[in-house]
N, C-alpha and C positions, 0 to 999 in steps of 0.2 A: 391291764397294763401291757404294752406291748414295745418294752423296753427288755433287755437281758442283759443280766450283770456276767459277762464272759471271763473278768477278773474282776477280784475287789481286794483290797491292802496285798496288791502283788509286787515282790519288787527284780524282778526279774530284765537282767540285762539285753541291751538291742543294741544288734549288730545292723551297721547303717551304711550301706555302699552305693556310691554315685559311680556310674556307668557315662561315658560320652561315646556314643555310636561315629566313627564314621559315615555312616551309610545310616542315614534319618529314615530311608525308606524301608531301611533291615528288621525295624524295631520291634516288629509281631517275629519275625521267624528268631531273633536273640530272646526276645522272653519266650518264648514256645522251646528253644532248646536249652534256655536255663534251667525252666521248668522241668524238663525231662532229663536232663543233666545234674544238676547242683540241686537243686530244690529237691529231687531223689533221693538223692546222695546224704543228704545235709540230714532229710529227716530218718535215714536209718541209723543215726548218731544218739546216745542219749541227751536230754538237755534241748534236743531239739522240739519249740511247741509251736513256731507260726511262722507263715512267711507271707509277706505283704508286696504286690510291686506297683510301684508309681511310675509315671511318666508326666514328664514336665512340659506341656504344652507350648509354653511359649520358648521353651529351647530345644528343639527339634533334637531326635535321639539324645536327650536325657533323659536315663533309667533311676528309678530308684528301689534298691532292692533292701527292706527291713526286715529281720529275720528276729525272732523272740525264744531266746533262749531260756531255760529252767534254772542253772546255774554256770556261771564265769568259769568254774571249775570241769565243768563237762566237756562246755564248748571250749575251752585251752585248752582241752586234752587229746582232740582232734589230733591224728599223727598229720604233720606237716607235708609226709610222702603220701601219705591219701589226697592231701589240699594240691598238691602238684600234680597228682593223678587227675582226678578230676578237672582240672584246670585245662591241662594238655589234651583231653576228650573234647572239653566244651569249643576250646579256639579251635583246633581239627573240623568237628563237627559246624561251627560258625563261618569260620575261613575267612572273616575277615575281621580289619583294623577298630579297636576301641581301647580306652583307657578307663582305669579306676581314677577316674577324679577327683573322689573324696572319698575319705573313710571317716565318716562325720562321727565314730565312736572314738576312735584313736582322738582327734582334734579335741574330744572331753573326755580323754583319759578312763575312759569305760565307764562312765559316771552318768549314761544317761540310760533309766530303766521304765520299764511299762509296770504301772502302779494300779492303771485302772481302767480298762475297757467295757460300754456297752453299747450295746449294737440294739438296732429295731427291729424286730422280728417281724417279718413281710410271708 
């Protein structure tokens, strides 16, 4: 069999953020400093178990960043003045214009959770 159950009856919350680039050509050097910035950051938090990034082809620098947390309780626990820390590193580090265009968790009320991943073993 060369399938792998990486979760199974999981009900674990995901945090869901849409990213619109300015600068469509920025796209590798924002996720290579997300990665080294927030994705760092994020996982020396408890609660933190996955981070996933998409990009939407047919809408030039559209990011998507999916983050799997253990429990709602961990990640809300997050001090605010760390999220603002981090924040101010990565647009420094970035230097230029993007918005959070969606917070596609908020829009369903934290109510969308990863219940069941498996992945092909290659």
């Amino acid at each position: 069999n060369m399938l792998k159950t990486v979760f199974d009856n999981a009900l674990y919350p995901i945090e869901h953020l849409v990213f619109q680039l300015s600068d469509p050509n920025s796209i590798d050097e924002f996720i290579a400093l997300d990665r080294e910035i927030w994705t760092t950051r994020m996982a020396s938090y408890d609660g933190f178990i996955s981070k996933e990034v998409w990009v939407n082809t047919k809408k030039p620098g559209e990011v998507h960043n999916v983050i799997i947390w253990g429990e709602m309780e961990k990640w809300k626990s997050i001090p605010f003045e760390d999220l603002r820390e981090i924040s101010k590193e990565f647009d420094e580090a970035y230097g230029k214009e993007y918005v959070t265009s969606r917070r596609i968790h908020k829009e369903n009320d934290h109510g969308i959770h990863l219940v069941n991943m498996v992945v092909k073993e290659v």
